[in-house]
Each structure stands twice: as structure tokens, then as C-alpha cells.
N, C-alpha and C positions, 0 to 999 in steps of 0.2 A: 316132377314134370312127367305127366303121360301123356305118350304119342301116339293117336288114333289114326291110324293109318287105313284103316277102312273108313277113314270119314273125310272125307276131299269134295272140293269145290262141286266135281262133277260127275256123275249123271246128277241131274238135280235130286236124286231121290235118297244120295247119299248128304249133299248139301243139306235136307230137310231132317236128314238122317243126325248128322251134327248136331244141332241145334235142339232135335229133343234128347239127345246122351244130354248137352248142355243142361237145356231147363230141370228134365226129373234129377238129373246127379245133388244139381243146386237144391232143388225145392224138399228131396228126402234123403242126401245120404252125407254131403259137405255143404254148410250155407257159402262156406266162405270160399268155393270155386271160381277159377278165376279159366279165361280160355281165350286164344287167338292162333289164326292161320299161319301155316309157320309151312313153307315150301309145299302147297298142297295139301296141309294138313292139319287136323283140329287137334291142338296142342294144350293142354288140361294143366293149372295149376293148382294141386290140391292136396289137402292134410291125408290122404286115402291112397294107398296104394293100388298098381292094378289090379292084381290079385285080390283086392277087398271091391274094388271097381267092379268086375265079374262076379262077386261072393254075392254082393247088394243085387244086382241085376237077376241072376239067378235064384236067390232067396229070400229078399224085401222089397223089389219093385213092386208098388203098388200103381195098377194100369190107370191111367186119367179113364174115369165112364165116359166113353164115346159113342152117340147113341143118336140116331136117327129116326124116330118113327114114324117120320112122316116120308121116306123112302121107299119105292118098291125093293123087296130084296134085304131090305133093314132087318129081317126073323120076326118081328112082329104080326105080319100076316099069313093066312092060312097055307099060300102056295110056296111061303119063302124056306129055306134051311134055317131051321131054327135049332140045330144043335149045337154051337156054341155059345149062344146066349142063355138058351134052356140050362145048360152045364154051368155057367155064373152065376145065374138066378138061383139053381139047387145050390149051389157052392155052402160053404159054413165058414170058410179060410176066410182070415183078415184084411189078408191080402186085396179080395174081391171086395171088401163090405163096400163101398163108394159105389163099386159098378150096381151090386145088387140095388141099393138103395134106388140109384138114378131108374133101373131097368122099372122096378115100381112103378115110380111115379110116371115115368111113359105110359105104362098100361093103362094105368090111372087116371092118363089126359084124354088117353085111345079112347075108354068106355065112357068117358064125360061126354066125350061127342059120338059117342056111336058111331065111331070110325072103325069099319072090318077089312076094310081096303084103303089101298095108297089114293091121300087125298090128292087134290089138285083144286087153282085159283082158291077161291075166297074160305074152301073147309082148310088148305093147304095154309094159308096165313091164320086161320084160326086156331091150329095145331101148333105154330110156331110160336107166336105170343105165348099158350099154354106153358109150352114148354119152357119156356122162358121165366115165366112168372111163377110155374113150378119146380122145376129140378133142384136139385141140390145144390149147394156154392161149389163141390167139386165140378159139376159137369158145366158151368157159366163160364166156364174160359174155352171149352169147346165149342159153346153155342156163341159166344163171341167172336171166334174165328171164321165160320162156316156161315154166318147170317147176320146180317143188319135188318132192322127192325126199325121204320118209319111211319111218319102219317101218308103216304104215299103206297105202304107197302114194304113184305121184305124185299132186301138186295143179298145178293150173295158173290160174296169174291171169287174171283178167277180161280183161284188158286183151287180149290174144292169146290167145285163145278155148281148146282144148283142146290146145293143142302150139305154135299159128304158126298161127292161121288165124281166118276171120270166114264163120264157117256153110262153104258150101263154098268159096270164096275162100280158097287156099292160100298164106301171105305170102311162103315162103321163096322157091318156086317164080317169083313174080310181081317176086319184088327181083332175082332171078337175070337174067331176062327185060327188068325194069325198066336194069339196069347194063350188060347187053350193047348196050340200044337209044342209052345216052349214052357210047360208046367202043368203039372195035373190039377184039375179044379177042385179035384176032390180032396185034396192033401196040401196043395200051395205047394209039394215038390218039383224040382225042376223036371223037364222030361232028360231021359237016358243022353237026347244027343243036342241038349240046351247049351251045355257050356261052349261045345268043338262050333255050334253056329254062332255065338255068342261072340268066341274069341274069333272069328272072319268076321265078324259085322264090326268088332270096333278095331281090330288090330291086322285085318287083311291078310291072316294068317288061313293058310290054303287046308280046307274045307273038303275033296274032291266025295262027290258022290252025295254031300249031305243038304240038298234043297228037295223045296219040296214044289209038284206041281199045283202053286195057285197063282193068279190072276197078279198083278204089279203095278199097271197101268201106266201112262205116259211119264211118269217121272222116271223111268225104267226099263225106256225101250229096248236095251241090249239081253235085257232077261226076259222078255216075252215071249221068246220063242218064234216058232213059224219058222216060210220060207229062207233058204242061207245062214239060219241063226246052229248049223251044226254040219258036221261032215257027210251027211247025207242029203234030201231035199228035203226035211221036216225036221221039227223041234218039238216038244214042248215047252213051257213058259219051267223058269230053274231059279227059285224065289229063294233065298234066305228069310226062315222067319222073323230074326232079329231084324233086320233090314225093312220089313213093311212097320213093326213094331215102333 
């Protein structure tokens, strides 16, 4: 029995937080995982101890390709940050090959339509379908979450606002950013202070000092920072990268 005690009902962002410890633990590291809410808390039943729980995360997680390029802000375009997805893309580690592969075939759909900027209406649905009919079977459980795909048009659930994103907060971009900050791309090793965020993100074990300033968005309102969110009149946003991960 392991007790994730960094993973509870609420802020939602920890709830979402559960749920993917749950799916990658099952789909790469135990099939036979088993898990239920036990006083606030995601309770793991598994062949795997913690300490192999952290080993797998820190040294065989392999990241789902999560990838947007029909988003402003996705690193695809001229004006976007594109240094964490450039650093996937060069990557050579294992670990990456799914991302690399997906980031491809993005480009791939980009230059089929001569798209150099974030589309919109009917280039915006032409990019999606692409995507669709192109990426890889890893990244089809992403595009299945994030977008429906009708004779009408796409739809896109609540949940991840119009494609992968929370108002201008771009998620794909931000997990890209978030994964290269807990492992080097160039080695597949973890970074220096991977493990100490690792162990607060599943086991709520105190961390003091070690976030980093990026973005969270509404699933995470108490880590955003701003007005009263510290002992003075300002804050900035105090993200654990495991936790956007």
C-alpha cells in the first residue's frame, strides 16, 4: 500500500494530479495497479514500492507527446518560446522518442498547409483533422481528450479550454517547459532537485524553497501568486514542477 498524500480531492489540480500518477504508474511501470480515495487521499495498490514509485518517475517516465500546434504560444511559431520543445526535438534519450516522433509529424502538418501563424475557423479545423489523421497512436489519447471531431466541426471540452489551454495559458507548451525543468533532455537524467519536487508532489513531504516561477492556471489558484497570496502585498506564482507534470 502507498499513500500519496500530495494527491487529494482538492485543488482540482491535485485531483488531475492523481489520476495521471494513476494512468502512467499502470500503463509503464505496474499493469496490475490498483487505487482508491482513502481519507483525502490517493491510496496505490501495487507490486512496486515507493522508493522504486520515485526511481520509475525520476528515471523511466516516459512523457505522453502533448502537443498543440494549432495554438498560439504551442513553440511552433516564430514569436513563441520554443526552448523546450527545440530541446525534445534535439533530444536522442529514449525516454523522449514518442515526443520527438509526434513534434515531426506537427511540423509536417504545419508545412502541408503553410501555416506560419496560429490558425483560426476553417484553416483551425483543417490543422485538427490533420492532426488527427497524422500523429502517432501515442499522442491519440491526447488529441482525444482536448478535441472532438464532427460533421459540424470541432468541440472541445471544458476541461482544456479551446484546444490545450486556460485563457492565454498554453498547456502543451508549459508541460513541454515543465519536463525539461525535472530531467536533462540531453541525458534522460533527472535534474539535481527532481527527486525533493517529486517527493512533495506525491507524498506532501515539505519542499521549502524548491518551486519554480511559472504559470498553473485555474486548477491552482492558491499557487498563482499575486495580490495577499504572501506576507507582503505581492507574490509571484510557486509551481512545483511535478505537479503541472
Amino acid at each position: 500500500e502507498i499513500v500519496l498524500a500530495g494527491c487529494a480531492p482538492v485543488p482540482l489540480a491535485h485531483y488531475l494530479k492523481a489520476l495521471g500518477v494513476l494512468r502512467i504508474a499502470a500503463e509503464q511501470l505496474d499493469p496490475t495497479l490498483e487505487a482508491a480515495w482513502q481519507n483525502d487521499r490517493l491510496q496505490l495498490r501495487s507490486s512496486a514500492t515507493p522508493d522504486a514509485l520515485l526511481h520509475f518517475f525520476c528515471r523511466d517516465y516516459r512523457p505522453s507527446p502533448v502537443l498543440a500546434p494549432w495554438n498560439g504560444g504551442s513553440g511552433f511559431f516564430p514569436k513563441d518560446n520554443d526552448e523546450a520543445l527545440v530541446a525534445i526535438e534535439k533530444s536522442t534519450v529514449p525516454r523522449l522518442a514518442a515526443y520527438r516522433v509526434a513534434i515531426a509529424a506537427a511540423r509536417n502538418e504545419l508545412q502541408g498547409l503553410n501555416l506560419t501563424a496560429k490558425p483560426d475557423g476553417d484553416s483551425k479545423a483543417r490543422l485538427l483533422q490533420c492532426c488527427r489523421n497524422a500523429f502517432p497512436e501515442d499522442a491519440l489519447h491526447w488529441l482525444d481528450a482536448v478535441l472532438v471531431l464532427g460533421n459540424d466541426g470541432p468541440k472541445f471540452p471544458p476541461l482544456l479550454g479551446t484546444g490545450g489551454n486556460d485563457g492565454r495559458l498554453e498547456f502543451t507548451n508549459n508541460f513541454m517547459q515543465r519536463v525539461t525543468e525535472v530531467m536533462d533532455s540531453a541525458t534522460g537524467e533527472p535534474a539535481a532537485e527532481s527527486e525533493r519536487w517529486l517527493r512533495a508532489a506525491l507524498f506532501g513531504t515539505p519542499a521549502p524553497g524548491l518551486t519554480t516561477r511559472a504559470p498553473i492556471g485555474q486548477f491552482f489558484p492558491g499557487a498563482a501568486g499575486g495580490a495577499n497570496s504572501t506576507s507582503g502585498f505581492d507574490a509571484p506564482s510557486a509551481v512545483n514542477p511535478w505537479d503541472f507534470i
